[in-house]
C-alpha positions as YAML, in Angstrom:
chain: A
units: angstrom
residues:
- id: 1
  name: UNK
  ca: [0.86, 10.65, -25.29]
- id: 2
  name: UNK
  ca: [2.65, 10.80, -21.64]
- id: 3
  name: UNK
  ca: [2.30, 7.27, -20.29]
- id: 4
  name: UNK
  ca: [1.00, 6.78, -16.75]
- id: 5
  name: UNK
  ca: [3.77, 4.93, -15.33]
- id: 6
  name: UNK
  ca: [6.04, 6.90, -13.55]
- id: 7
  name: UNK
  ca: [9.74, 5.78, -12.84]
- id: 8
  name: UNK
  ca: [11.13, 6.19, -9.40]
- id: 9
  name: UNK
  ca: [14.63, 5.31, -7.75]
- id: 10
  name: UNK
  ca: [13.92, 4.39, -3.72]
- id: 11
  name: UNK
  ca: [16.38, 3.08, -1.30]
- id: 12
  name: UNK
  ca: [15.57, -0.50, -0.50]
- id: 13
  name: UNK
  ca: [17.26, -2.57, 2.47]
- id: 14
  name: UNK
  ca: [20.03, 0.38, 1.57]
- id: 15
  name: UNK
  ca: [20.27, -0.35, -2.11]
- id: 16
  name: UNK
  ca: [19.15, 2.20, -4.87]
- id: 17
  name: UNK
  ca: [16.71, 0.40, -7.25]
- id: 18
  name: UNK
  ca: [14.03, 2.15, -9.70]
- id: 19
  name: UNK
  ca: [10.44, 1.19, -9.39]
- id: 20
  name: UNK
  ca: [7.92, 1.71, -12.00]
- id: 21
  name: UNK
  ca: [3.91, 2.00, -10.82]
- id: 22
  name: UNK
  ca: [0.84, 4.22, -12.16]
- id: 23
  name: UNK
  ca: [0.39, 7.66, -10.29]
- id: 24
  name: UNK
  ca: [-2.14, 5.76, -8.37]
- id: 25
  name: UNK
  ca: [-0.15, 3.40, -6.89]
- id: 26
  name: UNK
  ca: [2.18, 5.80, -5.61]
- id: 27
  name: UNK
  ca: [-0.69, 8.00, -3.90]
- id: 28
  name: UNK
  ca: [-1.86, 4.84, -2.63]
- id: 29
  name: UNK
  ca: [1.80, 4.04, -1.38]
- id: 30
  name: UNK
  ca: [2.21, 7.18, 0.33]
- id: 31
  name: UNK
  ca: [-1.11, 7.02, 1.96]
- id: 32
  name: UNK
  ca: [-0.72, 3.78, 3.64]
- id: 33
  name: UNK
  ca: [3.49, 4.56, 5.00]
- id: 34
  name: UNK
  ca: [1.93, 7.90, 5.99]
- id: 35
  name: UNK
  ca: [-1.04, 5.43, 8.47]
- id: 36
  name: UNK
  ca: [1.32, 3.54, 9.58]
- id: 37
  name: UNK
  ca: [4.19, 5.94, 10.49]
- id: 38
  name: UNK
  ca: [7.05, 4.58, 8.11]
- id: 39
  name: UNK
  ca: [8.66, 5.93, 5.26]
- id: 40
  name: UNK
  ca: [7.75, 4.79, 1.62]
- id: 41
  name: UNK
  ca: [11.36, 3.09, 1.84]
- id: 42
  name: UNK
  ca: [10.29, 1.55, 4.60]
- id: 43
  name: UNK
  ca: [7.25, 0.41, 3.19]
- id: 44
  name: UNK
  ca: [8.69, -0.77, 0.14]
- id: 45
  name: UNK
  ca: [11.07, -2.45, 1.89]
- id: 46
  name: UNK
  ca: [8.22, -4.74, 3.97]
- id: 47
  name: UNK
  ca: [6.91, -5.51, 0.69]
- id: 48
  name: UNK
  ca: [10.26, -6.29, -0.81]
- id: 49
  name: UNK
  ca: [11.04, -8.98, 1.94]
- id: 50
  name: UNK
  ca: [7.88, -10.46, 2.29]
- id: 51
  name: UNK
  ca: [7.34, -10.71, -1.83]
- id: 52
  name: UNK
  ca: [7.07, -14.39, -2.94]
- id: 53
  name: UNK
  ca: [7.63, -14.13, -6.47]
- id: 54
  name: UNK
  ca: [7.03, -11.67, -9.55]
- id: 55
  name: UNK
  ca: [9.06, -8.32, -9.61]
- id: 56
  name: UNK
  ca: [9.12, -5.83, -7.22]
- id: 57
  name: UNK
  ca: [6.24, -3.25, -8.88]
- id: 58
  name: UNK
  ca: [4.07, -5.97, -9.36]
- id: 59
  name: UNK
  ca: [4.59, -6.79, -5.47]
- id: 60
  name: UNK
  ca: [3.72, -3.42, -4.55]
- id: 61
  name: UNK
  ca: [0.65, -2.90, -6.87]
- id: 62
  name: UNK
  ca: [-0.68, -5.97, -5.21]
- id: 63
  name: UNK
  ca: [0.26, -4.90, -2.05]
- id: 64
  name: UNK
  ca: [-1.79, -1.74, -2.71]
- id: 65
  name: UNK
  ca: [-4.89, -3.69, -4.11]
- id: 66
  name: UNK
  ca: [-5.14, -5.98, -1.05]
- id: 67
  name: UNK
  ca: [-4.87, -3.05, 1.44]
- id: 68
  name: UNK
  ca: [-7.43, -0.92, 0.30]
- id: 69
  name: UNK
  ca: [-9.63, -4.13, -0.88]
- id: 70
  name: UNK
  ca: [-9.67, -5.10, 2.79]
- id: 71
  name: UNK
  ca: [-10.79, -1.65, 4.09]
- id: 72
  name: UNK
  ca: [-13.73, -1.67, 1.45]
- id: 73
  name: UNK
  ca: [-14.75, -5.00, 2.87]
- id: 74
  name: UNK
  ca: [-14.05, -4.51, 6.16]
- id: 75
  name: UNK
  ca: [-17.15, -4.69, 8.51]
- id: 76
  name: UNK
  ca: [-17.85, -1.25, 9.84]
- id: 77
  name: UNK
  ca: [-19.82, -0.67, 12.97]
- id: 78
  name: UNK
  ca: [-23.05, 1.44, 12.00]
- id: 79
  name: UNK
  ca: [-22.73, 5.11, 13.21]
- id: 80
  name: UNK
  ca: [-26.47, 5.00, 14.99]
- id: 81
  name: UNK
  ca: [-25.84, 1.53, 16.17]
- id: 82
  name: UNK
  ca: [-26.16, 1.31, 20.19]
- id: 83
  name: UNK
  ca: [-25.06, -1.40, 22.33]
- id: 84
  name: UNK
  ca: [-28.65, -3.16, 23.53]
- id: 85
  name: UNK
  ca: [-29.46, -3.10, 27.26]
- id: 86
  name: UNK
  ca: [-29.30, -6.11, 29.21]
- id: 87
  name: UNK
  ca: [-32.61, -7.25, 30.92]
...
């Protein structure tokens, strides 16, 4: 059985290093460099500097959770809502 993890090498602060996340992850990844105009070394890179502790995938997979748990919680505006007139 294949396992979902996929291995891949990605230039960090201009240093090779392999990083090992579920296909998920890496869609995720991609989605949020591609919103905010950066490269996924780039990306990776933000993560990698502003990382506390743990390893570097499990950075990024949290990373990933907290983004998109923040958009699913974020208060959206409702699309028939009008602003009220003043009296």
């Amino acid at each position: 059985m294949k396992s979902p993890v996929v291995k891949r090498s990605i230039v960090v602060a201009g240093h090779k290093t392999s990083v090992s996340l579920e296909e998920a992850f890496w869609n995720g990844m991609k989605e949020i460099s591609g919103l905010r105009n950066m490269t996924l070394s780039e990306l990776v890179g933000e993560i990698d500097s502003n990382r506390q502790q743990g390893n570097l995938s499990s950075a990024i997979r949290l990373f990933v959770l907290d983004y998109f748990r923040s958009r699913a919680y974020a208060p959206a505006a409702a699309p028939d809502s009008k602003p009220q007139a003043q009296a």
